[in-house]
matplotlib code that plots the C-alpha trace (Angstrom):
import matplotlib.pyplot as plt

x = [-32.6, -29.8, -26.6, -23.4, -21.1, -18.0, -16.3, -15.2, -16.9, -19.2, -17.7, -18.0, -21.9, -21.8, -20.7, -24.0, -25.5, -27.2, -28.9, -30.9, -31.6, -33.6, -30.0, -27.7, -27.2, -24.6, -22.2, -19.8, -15.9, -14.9, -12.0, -13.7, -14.2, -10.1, -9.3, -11.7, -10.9, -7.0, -7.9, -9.3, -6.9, -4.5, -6.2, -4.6, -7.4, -9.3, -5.5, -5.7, -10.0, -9.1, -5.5, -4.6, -1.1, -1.1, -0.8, 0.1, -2.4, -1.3, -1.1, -5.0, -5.8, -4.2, -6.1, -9.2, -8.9, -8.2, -11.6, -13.7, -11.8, -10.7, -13.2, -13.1, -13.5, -16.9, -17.2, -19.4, -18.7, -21.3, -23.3, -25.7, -29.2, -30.1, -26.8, -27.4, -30.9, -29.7, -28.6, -26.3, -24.2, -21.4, -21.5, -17.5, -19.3, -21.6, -19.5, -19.3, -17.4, -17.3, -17.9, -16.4, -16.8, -14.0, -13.9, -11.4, -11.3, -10.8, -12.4, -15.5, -17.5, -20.0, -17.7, -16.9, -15.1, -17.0, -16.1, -17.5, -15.8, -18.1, -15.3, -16.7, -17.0, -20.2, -22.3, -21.3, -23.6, -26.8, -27.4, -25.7, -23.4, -26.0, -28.1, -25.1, -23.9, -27.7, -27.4, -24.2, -25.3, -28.4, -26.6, -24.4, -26.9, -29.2, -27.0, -23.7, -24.5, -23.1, -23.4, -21.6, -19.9, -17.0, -15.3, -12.2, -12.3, -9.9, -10.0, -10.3, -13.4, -15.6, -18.5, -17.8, -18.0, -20.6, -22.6, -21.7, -23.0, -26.2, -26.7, -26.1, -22.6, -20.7, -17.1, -14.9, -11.5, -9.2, -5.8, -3.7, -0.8, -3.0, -5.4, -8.4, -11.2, -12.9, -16.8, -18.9, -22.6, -23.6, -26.8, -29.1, -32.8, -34.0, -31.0, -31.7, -35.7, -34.8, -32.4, -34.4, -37.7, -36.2, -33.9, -37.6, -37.4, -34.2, -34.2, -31.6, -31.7, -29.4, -26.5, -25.5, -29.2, -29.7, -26.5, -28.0, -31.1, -29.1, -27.2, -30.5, -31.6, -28.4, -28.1, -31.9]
y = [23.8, 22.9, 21.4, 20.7, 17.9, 19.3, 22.8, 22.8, 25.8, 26.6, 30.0, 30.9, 30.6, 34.6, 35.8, 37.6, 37.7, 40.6, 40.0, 42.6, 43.0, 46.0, 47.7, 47.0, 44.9, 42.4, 42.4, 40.6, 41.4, 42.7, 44.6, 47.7, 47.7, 47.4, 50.9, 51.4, 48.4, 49.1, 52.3, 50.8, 48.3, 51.0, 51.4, 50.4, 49.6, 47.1, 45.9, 44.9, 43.9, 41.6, 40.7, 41.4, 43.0, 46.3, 45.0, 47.1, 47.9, 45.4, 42.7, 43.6, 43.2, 39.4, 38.9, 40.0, 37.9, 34.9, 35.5, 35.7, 32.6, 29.9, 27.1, 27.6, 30.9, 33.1, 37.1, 39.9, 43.5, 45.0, 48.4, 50.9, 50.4, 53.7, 55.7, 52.6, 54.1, 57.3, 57.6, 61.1, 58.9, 56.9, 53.5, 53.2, 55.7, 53.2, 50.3, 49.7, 46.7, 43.0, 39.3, 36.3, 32.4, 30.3, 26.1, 25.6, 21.3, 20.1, 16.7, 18.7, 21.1, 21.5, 23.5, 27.2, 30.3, 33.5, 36.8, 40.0, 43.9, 46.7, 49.1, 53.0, 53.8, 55.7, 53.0, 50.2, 50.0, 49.9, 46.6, 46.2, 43.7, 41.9, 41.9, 41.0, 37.8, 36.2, 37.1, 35.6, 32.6, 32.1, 32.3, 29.2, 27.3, 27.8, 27.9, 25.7, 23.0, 24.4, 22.5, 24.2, 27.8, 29.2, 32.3, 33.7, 37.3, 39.0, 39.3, 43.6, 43.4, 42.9, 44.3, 40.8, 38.6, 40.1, 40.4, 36.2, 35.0, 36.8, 34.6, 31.5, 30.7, 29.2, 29.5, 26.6, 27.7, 30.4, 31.4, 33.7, 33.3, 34.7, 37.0, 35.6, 33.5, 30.7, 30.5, 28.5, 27.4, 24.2, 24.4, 21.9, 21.3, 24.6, 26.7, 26.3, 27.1, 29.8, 31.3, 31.0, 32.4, 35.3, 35.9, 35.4, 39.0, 38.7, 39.0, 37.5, 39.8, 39.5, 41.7, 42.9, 44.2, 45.9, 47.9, 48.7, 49.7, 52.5, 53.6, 54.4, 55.9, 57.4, 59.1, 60.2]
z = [-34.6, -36.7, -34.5, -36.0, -35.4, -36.9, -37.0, -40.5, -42.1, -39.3, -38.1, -41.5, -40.9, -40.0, -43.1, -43.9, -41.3, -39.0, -35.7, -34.3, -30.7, -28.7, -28.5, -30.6, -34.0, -34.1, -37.3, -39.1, -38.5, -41.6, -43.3, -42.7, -39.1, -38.2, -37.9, -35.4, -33.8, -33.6, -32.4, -29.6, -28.7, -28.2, -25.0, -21.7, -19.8, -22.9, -23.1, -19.4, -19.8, -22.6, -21.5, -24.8, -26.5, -28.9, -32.5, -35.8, -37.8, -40.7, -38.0, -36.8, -40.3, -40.1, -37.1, -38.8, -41.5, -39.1, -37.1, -40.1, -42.1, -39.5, -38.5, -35.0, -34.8, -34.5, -34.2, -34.8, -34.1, -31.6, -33.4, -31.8, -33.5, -32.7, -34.4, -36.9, -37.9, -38.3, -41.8, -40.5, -38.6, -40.5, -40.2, -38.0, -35.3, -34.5, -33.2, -29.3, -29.3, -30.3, -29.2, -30.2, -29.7, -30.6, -29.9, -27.6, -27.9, -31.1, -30.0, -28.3, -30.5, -28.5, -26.0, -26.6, -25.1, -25.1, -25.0, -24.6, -25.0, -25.0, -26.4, -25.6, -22.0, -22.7, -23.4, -20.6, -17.5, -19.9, -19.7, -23.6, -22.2, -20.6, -24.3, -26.4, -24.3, -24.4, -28.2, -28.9, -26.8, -28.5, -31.8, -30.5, -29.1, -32.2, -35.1, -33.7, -31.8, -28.5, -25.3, -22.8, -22.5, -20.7, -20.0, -18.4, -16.8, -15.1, -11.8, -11.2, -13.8, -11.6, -13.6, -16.2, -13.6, -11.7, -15.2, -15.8, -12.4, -13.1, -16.2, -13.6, -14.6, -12.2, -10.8, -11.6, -11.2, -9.9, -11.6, -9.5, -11.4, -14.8, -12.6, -13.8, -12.7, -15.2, -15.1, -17.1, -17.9, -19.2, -21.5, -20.1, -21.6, -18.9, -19.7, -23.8, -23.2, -20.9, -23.4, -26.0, -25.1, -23.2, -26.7, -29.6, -29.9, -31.5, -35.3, -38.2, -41.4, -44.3, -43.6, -47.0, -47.9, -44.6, -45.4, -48.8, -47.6, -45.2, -48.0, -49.5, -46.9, -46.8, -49.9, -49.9]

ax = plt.figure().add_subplot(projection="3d")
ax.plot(x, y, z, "-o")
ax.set_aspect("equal")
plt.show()
């Protein structure tokens, strides 16, 4: 396991890569994904999930740009393997959504925010959020060093927090003011062997010749 003692240039670790799970593949965040995205930003509800505000497009394009390029700053835009196999499908229907870590202490690298939004309605309540959190975790514990996760949910998702203490995080504060709730999960020796060994099946493949290989396939 490699670990990092410094942000600078980590996030930027992604940039190629492809991680394969039972369900979905895990992406970079690129150029090409923000009309999707923005499309679904325009949403109310994934407004209120995310506690986000509606951007222009031009300014979700800054925003992309800043996710893939700053050093404290880790995404990957969440694809469903099976409309990914299928070369009749084009490559923006498959996204479902996106996660992100970003290092919230400057002074502790080891400590990271995660987030989680599975974007189409149709595919939550398959256990994809459940897949896509133990991959993004494993990716931080593995590949940056992380020590010690934390997320903040909004109180009326329910489903989040429900999905978070299942995965043994832990409550640690409560923001009424906000409306959200702050869990998180240190990765002790048992938590990192855990995650780990439930997450071997997990595979990292070069992103740019997997996307050559479907337009192959593709254009067969």
């Amino acid at each position: 396991m490699r670990v990092y003692t410094s942000p600078v240039k980590t996030m930027k670790i992604n940039e190629n890569t492809l991680l394969e799970g039972h369900q979905v593949l895990l992406v970079p965040y690129n150029a090409e994904h923000v009309p999707r995205y923005h499309e679904w930003m325009k949403s109310p509800e994934l407004q209120q999930l995310t506690a986000s505000e509606p951007l222009t497009l031009e300014q979700e394009y800054d925003m992309q740009k800043s996710w893939r390029e700053d050093d404290d700053k880790c995404t990957f835009i969440i694809l469903d393997k099976q409309r990914w196999t299928d070369p009749g499908v084009d490559k923006e229907q498959c996204m479902i959504g996106d996660v992100n870590i970003f290092l919230t202490d400057p002074a502790d690298t080891s400590l990271a925010e995660l987030e989680v939004m599975v974007a189409e309605s149709s595919f939550r309540g398959k256990g994809i959020g459940k897949e896509v959190t133990q991959m993004m975790m494993h990716y931080g514990v593995a590949k940056l060093g992380i020590k010690k996760f934390e997320v903040k949910i909004g109180l009326d998702n329910k489903a989040s927090i429900a999905l978070f203490k299942k995965l043994n995080f832990r409550e640690v504060s409560l923001c009424n003011v906000f409306k959200e709730v702050t869990l998180e999960l240190t990765v002790s020796d048992s938590v990192q062997t855990t995650l780990l060994n439930n997450m071997s099946y997990m595979k990292e493949r070069d992103y740019k010749d997997a996307c050559s290989y479907r337009q192959e396939v593709t254009a067969q």
